[in-house]
DRENLOTI-831251 format. One record per residue (C-alpha): residue in one letter; x, y, z. Coordinates in steps of 0.001 Angstrom, whole numbers, plus 524288, in hexadecimal, padded with zeros to 5 digits. Example, Ala and Ser with C-alpha at 12.3 -4.5 7.8 and 13.67 -1.06 7.14 Angstrom:
A8300C7EE6C81E78S835667FBDC81BE4
# end
This chain:
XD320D5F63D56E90XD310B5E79457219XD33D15DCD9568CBXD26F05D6F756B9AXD1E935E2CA56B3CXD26BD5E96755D66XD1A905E7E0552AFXD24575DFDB5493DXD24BC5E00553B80XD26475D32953310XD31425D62952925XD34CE5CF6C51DDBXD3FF75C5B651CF2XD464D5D1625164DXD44515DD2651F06XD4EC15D6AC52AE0XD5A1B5CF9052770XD65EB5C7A352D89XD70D85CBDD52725XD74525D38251B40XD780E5C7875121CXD69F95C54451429XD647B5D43250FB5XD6CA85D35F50270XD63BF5C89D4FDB9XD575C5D0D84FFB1XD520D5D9014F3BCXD4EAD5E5A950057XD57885E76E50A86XD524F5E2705194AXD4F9E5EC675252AXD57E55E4D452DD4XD65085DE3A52AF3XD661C5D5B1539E6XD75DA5D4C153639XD77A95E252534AFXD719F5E4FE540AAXD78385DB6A54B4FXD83CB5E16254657XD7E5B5EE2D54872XD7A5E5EA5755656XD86425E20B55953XD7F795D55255AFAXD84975C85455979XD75D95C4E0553D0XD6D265CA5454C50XD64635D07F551F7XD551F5CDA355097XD4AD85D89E549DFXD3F3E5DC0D547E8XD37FA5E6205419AXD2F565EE4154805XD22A85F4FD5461DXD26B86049554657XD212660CE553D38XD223260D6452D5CXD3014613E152D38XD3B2B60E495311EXD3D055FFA35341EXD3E8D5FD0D5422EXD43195F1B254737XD44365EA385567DXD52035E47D55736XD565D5DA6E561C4XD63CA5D6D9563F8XD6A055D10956F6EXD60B85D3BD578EBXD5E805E27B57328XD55625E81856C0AXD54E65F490561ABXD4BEB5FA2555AE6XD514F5FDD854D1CXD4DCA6079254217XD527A606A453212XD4C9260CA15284CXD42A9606DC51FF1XD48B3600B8511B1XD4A3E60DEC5099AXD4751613B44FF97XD409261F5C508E3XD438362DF650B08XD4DA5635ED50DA1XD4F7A6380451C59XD441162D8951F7BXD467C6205F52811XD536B627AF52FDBXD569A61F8E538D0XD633C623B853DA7XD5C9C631CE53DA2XD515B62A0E548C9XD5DF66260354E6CXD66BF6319154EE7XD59B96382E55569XD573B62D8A56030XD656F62E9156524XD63CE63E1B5669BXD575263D2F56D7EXD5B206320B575D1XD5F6763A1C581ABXD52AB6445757F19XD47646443F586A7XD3F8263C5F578D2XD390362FB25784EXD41D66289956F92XD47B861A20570B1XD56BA619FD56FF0XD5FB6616DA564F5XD6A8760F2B56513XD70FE60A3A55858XD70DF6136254B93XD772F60C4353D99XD7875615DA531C4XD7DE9609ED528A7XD73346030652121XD7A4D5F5C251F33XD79865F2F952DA9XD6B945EE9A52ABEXD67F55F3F451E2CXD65B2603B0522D4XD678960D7352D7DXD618D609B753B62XD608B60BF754A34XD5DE66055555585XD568060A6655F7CXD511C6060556DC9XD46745FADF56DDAXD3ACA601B4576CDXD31B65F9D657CC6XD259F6001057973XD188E6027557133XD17126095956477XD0A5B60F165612BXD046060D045544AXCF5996091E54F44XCF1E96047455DEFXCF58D608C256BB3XCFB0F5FD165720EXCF9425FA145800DXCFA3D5FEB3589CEXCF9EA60B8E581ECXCEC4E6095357C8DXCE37760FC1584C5XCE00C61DD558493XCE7066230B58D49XCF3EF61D2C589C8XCF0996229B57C0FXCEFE762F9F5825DXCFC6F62DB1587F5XD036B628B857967XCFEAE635E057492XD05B563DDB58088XD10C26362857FEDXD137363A9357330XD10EA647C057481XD1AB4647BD57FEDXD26096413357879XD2478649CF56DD0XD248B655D55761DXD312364F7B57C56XD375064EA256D47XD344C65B8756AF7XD3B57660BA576FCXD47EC65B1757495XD5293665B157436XD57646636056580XD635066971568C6XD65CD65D2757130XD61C36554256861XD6A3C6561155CDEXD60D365134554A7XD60CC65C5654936XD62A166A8354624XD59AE6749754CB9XD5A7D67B2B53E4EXD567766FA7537F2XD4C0E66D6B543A3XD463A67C2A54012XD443F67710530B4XD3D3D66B645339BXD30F866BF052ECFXD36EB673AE5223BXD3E0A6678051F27XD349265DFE521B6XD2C24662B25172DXD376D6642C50E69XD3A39654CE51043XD2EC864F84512DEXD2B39656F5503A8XD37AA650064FE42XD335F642EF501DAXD24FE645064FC61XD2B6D649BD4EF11XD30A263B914EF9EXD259C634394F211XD1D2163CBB4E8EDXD24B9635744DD11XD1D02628EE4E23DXD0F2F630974E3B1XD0BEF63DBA4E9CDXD01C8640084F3B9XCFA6764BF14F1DFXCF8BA64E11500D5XD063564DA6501B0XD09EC657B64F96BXCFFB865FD64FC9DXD048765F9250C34XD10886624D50790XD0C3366EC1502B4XD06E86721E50E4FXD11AD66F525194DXD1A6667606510DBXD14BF681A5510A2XD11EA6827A51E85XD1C7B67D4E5266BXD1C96682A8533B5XD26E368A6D53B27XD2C0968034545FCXD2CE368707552ABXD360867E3D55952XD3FBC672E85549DXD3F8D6665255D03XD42C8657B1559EBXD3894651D455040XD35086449C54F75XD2F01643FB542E3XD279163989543B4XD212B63931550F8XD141E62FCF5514FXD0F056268A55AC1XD137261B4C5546DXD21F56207955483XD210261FCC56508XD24886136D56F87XD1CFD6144D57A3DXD1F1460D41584D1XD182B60027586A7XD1146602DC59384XD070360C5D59757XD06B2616105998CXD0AEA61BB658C3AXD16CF6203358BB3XD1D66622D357F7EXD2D1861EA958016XD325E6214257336XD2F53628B2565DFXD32B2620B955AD2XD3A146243B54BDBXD409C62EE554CF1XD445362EDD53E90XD3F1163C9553B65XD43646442D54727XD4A5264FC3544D6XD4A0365EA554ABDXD3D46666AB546CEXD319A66B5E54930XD2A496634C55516XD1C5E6643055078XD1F9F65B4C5440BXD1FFB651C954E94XD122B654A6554BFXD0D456561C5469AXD10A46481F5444DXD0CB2643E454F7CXCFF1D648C855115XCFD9F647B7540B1XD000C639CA540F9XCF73F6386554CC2XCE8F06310C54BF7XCDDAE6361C5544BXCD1EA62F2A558EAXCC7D662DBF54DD2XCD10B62EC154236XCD5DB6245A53A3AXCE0EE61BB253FC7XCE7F361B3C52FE2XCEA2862ADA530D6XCF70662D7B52DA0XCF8BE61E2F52961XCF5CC61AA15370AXD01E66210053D03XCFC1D6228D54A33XCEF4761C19548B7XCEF9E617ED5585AXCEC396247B55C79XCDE356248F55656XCDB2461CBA56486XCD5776224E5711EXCDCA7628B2578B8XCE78862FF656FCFXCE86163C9C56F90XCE3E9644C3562E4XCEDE564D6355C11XCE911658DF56129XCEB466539C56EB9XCFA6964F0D56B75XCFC9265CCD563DCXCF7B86642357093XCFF9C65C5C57A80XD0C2D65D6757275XD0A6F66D3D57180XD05E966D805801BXD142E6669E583B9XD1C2E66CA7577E6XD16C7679FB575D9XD15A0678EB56877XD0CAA680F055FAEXD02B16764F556BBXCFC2B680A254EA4XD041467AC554262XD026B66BB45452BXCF8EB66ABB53B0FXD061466BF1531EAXD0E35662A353901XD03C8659ED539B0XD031065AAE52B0EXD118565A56528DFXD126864CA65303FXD080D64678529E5XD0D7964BB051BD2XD1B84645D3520A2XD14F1636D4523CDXD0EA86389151624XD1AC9639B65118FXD233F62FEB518A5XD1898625CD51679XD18AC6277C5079BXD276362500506ABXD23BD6194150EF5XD1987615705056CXD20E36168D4FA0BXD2CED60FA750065XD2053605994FFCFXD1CDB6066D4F15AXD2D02605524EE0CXD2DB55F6604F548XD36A05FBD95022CXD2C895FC1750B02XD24B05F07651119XD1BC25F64A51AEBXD0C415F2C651AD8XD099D601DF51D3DXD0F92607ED51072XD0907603EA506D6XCFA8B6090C51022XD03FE617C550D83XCFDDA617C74FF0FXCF1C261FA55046AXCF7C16218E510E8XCFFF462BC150E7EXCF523633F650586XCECC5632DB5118EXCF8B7637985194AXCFB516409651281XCEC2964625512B4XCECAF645DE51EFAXCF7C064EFE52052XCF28C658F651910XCE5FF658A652246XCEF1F6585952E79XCF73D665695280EXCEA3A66B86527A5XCE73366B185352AXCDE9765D2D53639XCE6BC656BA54008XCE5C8661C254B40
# end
């Protein structure tokens, strides 16, 4: 990503620091400590940062030093949940897959000790590129290039999903089998928590309902877990041609239609409202995308895969971004969290959460 094209966020005098005398005097600790880092690096300066725009869940960042330049990836301020905002998990994953045949920038610099610069982080390549988000930018906006996006990432998820995990090294085949049976079972943990804030009817209710009727995986492959349009780099010419998928957080061994579920779940179709799902993919309501039944058929046309149960997976990821997004608004309502888009989660997650129960009964397909 260049410098000049990274959508950058103002911060507060508080959120990126010099140096660490400078982060004791603050009443909540800064994102960035710029000491901690040149040391990290090995520079003789410190180096300069910026925030960038990349999604709601963990804070991403363009670093230049010397001539170079990183991206990097921290987690947000807690509190959040168990097992959410792993870096060094995204990081630990990149490095496996980074002599695969995936999409995926590489990594170069993991740090497991917080007072470095206040938590865990990575750096990562700096792509130069175009992220996707509530407009098609050119030269990708025309129809046809939007018919491209939508093949592209069919294709790089089909890739994914034919990676030998054996290779890999990236879990247990075991574990890989259980997926979906422990996804519910966490997924339910973390609602518990947030239901001693409020409880969503929806939610529950859709709880109810995956649980009873998880599916049998057929086949274990590397999951992404998180795989939307906005998570991709394309590359910054036409035509489209997508480079590398994006936070990799979630990715573990399981069942590879949790992947298309998300993707085609969180995907908006001609004629429908660009705020479904919060707006998560609201650039594909325009001409030329394809529809979900048209991504679902190409990805079972180059996979093989059966889709007579996507109506559940659909479900399932919708019920999971309920979920996550509630923590995230209630990480709001306790004074962590900054970002203009929480506090719109107080009726955006009911509404997500409707909508998930709609999508388990078939509505999406």
């Amino acid at each position: 990503m260049r410098a000049a094209e990274a959508d950058v966020i103002v911060l507060s005098g508080t959120d990126i620091v010099d140096r660490w005398e400078d982060a004791r005097e603050l009443d909540a600790p800064p994102l960035i400590v710029r000491e901690g880092l040149a040391k990290a690096l090995k520079a003789e300066e410190l180096p300069e940062v910026e925030r960038i725009d990349a999604g709601h869940s963990n804070p991403t960042f363009l670093v230049l030093s010397q001539g170079d330049r990183w991206i990097l990836r921290r987690p947000p301020r807690p509190p959040f949940a168990p097992k959410a905002h792993d870096v060094l998990r995204e990081y630990r994953v990149l490095a496996a897959l980074s002599d695969q045949q995936v999409r995926t920038p590489t990594p170069l610099l993991a740090c497991e000790d917080p007072a470095v610069i206040g938590a865990p982080f990575y750096l990562m390549e700096a792509l130069d590129g175009l992220v996707i988000k509530a407009d098609t930018p050119p030269p990708l906006g025309t129809p046809e290039q939007r018919a491209r996006v939508g093949d592209e990432l069919v294709d790089s998820l089909v890739e994914l999903h034919a990676v030998d995990i054996d290779v890999a090294k990236i879990g247990s085949r075991a574990s890989g089998a259980s997926y979906l049976q422990r996804q519910i079972a966490l997924w339910s943990a973390q609602l518990d928590q947030r239901k001693l804030v409020r409880e969503i009817p929806a939610l529950t209710a859709l709880t109810q309902h995956l649980s009873s009727q998880i599916p049998v995986s057929s086949t274990v492959s590397i999951v992404h877990g998180d795989f939307k349009l906005d998570n991709m780099f394309f590359a910054p010419t036409a035509p489209a041609r997508l480079i590398a998928i994006l936070d990799w957080e979630m990715a573990t061994l399981g069942d590879p239609l949790a992947d298309l579920g998300f993707l085609t779940a969180t995907w908006t179709e001609p004629g429908e409202s660009p705020d479904r799902t919060a707006g998560l993919s609201s650039a594909t309501a325009q001409p030329g995308f394809p529809t979900r039944s048209e991504l679902a058929s190409r990805y079972a046309e180059l996979s093989g895969a059966s889709l007579d149960q996507l109506a559940w997976y659909q479900g399932f990821a919708l019920w999971k971004i309920a979920i996550l997004l509630e923590a995230s608004y209630q990480r709001f309502l306790a004074g962590t969290a900054e970002d203009a888009f929480f506090p719109t989660l107080k009726q955006g997650v009911p509404q997500i959460a409707e909508q998930a129960l709609d999508a388990a009964a078939g509505s999406l397909l």
